[in-house]
N, CA and C atoms as a LAMMPS dump frame, in Angstrom:
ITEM: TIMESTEP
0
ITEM: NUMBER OF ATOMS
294
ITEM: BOX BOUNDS ff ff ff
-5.0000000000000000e+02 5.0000000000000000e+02
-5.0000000000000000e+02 5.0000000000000000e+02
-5.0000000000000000e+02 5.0000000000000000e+02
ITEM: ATOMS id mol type element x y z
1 1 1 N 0.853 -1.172 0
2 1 2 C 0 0 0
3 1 3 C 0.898 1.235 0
4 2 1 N 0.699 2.378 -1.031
5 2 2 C 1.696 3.667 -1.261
6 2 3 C 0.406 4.528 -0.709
7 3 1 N 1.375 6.05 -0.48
8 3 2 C 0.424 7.055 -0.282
9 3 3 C -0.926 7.296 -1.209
10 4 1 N -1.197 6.941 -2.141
11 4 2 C -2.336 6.827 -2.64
12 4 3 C -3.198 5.928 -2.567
13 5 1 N -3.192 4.944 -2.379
14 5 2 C -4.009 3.873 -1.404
15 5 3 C -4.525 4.571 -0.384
16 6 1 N -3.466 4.829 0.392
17 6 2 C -3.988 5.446 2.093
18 6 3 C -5.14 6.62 1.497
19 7 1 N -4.795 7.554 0.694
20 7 2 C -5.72 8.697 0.38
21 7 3 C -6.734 8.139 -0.257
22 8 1 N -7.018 7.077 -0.873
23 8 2 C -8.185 6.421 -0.977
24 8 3 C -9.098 5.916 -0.021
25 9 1 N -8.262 4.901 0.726
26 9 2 C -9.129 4.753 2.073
27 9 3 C -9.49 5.559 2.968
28 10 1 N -8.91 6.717 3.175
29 10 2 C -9.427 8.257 4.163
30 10 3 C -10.641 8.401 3.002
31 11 1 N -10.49 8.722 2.04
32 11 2 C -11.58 9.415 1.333
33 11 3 C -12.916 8.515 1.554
34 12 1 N -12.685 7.016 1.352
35 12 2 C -13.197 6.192 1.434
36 12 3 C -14.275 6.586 2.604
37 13 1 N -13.962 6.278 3.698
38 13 2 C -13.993 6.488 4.906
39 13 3 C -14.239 7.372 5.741
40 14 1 N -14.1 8.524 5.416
41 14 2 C -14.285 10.117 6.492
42 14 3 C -15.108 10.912 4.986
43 15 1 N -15.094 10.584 4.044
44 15 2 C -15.854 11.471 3.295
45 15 3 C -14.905 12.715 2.62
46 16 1 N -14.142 12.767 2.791
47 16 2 C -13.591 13.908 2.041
48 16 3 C -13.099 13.881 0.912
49 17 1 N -12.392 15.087 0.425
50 17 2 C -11.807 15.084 -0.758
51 17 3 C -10.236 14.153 -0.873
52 18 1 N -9.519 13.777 -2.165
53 18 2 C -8.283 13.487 -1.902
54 18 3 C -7.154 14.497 -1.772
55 19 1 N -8.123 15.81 -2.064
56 19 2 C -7.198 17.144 -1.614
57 19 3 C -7.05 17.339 0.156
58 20 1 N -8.099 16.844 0.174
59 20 2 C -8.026 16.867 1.887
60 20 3 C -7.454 16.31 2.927
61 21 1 N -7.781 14.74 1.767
62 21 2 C -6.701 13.512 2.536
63 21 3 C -5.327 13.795 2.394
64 22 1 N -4.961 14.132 1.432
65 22 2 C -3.222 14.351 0.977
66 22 3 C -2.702 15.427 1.98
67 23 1 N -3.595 16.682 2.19
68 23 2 C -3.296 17.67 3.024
69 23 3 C -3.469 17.055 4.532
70 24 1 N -4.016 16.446 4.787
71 24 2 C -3.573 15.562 6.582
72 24 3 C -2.843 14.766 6.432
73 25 1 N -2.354 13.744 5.526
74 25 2 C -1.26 12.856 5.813
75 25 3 C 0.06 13.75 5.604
76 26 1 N 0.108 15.238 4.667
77 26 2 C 1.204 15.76 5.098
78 26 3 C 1.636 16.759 6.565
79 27 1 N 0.46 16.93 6.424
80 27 2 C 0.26 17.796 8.065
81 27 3 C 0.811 16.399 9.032
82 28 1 N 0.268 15.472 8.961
83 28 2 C 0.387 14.637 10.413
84 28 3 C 2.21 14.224 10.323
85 29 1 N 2.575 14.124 9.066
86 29 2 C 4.25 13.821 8.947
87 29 3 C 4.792 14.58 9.096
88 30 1 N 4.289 16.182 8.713
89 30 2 C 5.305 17.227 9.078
90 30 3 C 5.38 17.399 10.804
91 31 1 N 4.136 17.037 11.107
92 31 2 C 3.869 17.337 12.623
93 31 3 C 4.95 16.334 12.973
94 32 1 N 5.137 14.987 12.673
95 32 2 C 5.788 14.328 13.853
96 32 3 C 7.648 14.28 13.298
97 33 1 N 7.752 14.794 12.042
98 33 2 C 9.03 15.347 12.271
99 33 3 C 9.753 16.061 12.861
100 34 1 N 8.613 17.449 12.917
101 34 2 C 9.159 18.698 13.827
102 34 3 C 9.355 18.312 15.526
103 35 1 N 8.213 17.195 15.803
104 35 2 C 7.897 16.711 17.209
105 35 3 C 9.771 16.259 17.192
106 36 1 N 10.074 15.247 16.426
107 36 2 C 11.52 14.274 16.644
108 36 3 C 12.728 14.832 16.535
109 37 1 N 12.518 15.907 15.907
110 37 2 C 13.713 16.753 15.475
111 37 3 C 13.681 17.545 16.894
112 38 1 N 12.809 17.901 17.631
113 38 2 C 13.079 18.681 18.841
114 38 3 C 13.496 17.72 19.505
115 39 1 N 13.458 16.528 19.779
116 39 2 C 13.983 15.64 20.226
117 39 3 C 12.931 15.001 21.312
118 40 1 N 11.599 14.881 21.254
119 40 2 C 10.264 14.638 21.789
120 40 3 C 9.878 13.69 20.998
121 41 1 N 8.957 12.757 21.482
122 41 2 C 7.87 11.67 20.986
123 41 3 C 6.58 11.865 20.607
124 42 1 N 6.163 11.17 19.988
125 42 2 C 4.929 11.355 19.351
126 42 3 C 3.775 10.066 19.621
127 43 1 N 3.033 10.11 20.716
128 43 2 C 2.282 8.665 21.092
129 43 3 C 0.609 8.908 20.847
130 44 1 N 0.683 7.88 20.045
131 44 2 C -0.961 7.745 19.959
132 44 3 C -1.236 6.749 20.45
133 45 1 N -2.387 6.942 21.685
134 45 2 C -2.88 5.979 22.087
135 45 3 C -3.284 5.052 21.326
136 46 1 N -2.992 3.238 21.778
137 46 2 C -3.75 2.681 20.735
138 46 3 C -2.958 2.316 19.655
139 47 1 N -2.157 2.883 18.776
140 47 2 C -1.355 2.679 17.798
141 47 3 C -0.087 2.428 17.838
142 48 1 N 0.601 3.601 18.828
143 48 2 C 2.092 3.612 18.952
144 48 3 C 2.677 4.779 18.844
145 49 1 N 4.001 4.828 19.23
146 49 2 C 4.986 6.038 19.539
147 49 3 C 6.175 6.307 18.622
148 50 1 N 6.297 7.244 17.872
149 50 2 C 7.392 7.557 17.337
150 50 3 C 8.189 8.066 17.929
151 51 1 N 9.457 7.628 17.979
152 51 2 C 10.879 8.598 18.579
153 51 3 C 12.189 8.212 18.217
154 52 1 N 13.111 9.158 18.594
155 52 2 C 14.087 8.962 17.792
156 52 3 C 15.3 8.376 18.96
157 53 1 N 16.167 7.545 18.062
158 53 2 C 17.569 6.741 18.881
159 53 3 C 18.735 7.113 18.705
160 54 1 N 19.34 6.985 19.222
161 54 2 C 20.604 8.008 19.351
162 54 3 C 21.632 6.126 18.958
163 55 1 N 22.211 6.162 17.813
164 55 2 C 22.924 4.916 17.259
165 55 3 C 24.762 5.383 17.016
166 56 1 N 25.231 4.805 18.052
167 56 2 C 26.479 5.205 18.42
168 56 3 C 27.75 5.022 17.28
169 57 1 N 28.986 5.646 17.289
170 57 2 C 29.359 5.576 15.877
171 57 3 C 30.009 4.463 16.411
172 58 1 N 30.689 3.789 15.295
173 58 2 C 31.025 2.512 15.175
174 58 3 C 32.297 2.196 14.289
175 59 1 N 33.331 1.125 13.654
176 59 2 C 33.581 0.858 13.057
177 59 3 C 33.059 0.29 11.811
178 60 1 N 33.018 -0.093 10.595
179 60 2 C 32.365 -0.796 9.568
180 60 3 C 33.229 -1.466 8.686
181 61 1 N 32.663 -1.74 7.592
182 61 2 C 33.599 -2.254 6.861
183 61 3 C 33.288 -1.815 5.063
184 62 1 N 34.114 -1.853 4.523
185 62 2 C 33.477 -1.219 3.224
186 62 3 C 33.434 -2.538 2.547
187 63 1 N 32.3 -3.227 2.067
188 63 2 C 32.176 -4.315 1.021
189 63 3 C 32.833 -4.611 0.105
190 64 1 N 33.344 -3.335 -0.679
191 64 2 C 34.451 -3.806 -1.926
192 64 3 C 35.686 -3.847 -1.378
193 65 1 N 36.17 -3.128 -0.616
194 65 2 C 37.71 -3.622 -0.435
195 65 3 C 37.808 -3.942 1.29
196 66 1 N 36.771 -3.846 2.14
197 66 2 C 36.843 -5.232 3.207
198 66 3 C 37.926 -3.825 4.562
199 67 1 N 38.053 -2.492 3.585
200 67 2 C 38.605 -1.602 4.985
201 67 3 C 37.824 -1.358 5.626
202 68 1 N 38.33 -1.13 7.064
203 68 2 C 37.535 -0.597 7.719
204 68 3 C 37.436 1.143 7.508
205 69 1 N 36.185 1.067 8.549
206 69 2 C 35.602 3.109 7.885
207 69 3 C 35.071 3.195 9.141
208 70 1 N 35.04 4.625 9.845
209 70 2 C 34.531 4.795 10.708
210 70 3 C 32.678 5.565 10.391
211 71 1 N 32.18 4.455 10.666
212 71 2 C 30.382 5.141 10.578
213 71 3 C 30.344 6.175 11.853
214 72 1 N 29.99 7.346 11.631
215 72 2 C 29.522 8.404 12.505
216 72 3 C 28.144 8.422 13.366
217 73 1 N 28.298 8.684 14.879
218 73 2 C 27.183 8.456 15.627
219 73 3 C 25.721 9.174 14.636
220 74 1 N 24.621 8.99 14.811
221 74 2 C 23.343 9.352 14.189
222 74 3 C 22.193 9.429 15.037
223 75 1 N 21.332 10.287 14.63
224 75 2 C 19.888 9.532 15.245
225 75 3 C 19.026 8.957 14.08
226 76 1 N 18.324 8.139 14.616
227 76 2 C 17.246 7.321 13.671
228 76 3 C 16.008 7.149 14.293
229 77 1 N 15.369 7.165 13.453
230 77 2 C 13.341 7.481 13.58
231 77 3 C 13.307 5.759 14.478
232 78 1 N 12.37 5.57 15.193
233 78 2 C 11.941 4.49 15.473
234 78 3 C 10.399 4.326 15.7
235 79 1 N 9.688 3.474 15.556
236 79 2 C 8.25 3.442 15.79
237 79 3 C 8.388 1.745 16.937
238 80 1 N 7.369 2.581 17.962
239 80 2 C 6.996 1.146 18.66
240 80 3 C 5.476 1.076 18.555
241 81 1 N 4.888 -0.308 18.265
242 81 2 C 3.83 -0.205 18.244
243 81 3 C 2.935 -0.589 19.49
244 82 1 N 1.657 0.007 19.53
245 82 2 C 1.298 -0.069 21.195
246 82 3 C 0.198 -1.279 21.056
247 83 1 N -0.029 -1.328 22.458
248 83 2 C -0.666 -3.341 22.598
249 83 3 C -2.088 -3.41 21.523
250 84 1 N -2.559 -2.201 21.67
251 84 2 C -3.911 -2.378 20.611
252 84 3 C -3.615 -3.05 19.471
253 85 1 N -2.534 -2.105 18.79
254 85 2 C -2.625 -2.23 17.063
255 85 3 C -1.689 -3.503 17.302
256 86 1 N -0.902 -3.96 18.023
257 86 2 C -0.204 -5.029 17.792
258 86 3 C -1.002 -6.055 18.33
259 87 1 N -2.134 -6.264 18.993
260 87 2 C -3.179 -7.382 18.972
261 87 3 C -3.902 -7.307 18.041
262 88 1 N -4.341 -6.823 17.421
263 88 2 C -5.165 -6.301 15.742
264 88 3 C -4.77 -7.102 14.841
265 89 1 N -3.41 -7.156 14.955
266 89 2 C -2.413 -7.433 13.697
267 89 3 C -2.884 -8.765 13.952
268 90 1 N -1.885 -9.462 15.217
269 90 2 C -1.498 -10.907 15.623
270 90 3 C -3.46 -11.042 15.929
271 91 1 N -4.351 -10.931 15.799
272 91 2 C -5.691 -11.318 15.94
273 91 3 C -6.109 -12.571 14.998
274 92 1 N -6.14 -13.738 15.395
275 92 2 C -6.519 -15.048 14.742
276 92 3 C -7.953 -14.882 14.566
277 93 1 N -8.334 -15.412 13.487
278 93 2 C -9.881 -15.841 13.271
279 93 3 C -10.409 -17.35 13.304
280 94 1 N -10.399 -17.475 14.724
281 94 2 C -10.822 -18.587 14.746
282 94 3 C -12.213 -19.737 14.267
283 95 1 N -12.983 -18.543 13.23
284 95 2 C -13.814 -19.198 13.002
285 95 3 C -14.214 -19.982 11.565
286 96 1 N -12.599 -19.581 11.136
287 96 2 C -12.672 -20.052 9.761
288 96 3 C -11.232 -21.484 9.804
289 97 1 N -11.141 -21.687 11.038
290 97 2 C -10.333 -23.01 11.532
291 97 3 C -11.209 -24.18 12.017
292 98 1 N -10.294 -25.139 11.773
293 98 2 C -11.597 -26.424 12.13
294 98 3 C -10.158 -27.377 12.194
């Protein structure tokens, strides 16, 4: 599923335009960038929390010639998902088992 799927199913669903849908899925990403970049989380009940990890620098190795390189510390986006949407997912239907 790409961003146009999703703006189908909002439209689908809440009734609006796909001008409308496109304009909240960029609002809600710009929102939780600016949230991570301040260095704050972003939790929706129910779904899950975005935040960012602090990934320490390291040694590596370069694939073609096998030197080592030093990778520089970073932060990186992380999503955890919260008990709702991750029972949703893992949710068996037991009524189509026998």
């Amino acid at each position: 599923m790409n961003k146009a799927d999703v703006i189908d199913v909002i439209v689908n669903d809440v009734r609006i335009t796909k001008t409308q849908a496109d304009a909240m899925i960029n609002a809600f990403k710009s929102a939780v960038i600016s949230t991570l970049r301040k260095g704050e989380t972003v939790t929706i009940v129910g779904f899950g929390t975005f935040m960012i990890s602090n990934r320490a620098a390291r040694n590596g190795r370069n694939p073609q010639t096998g030197a080592t390189i030093k990778v520089k510390a970073t932060k990186v986006p992380r999503f955890k998902a919260g008990k709702d949407f991750t029972e949703k997912i893992n949710k068996i239907n037991y009524s189509n088992s026998k």
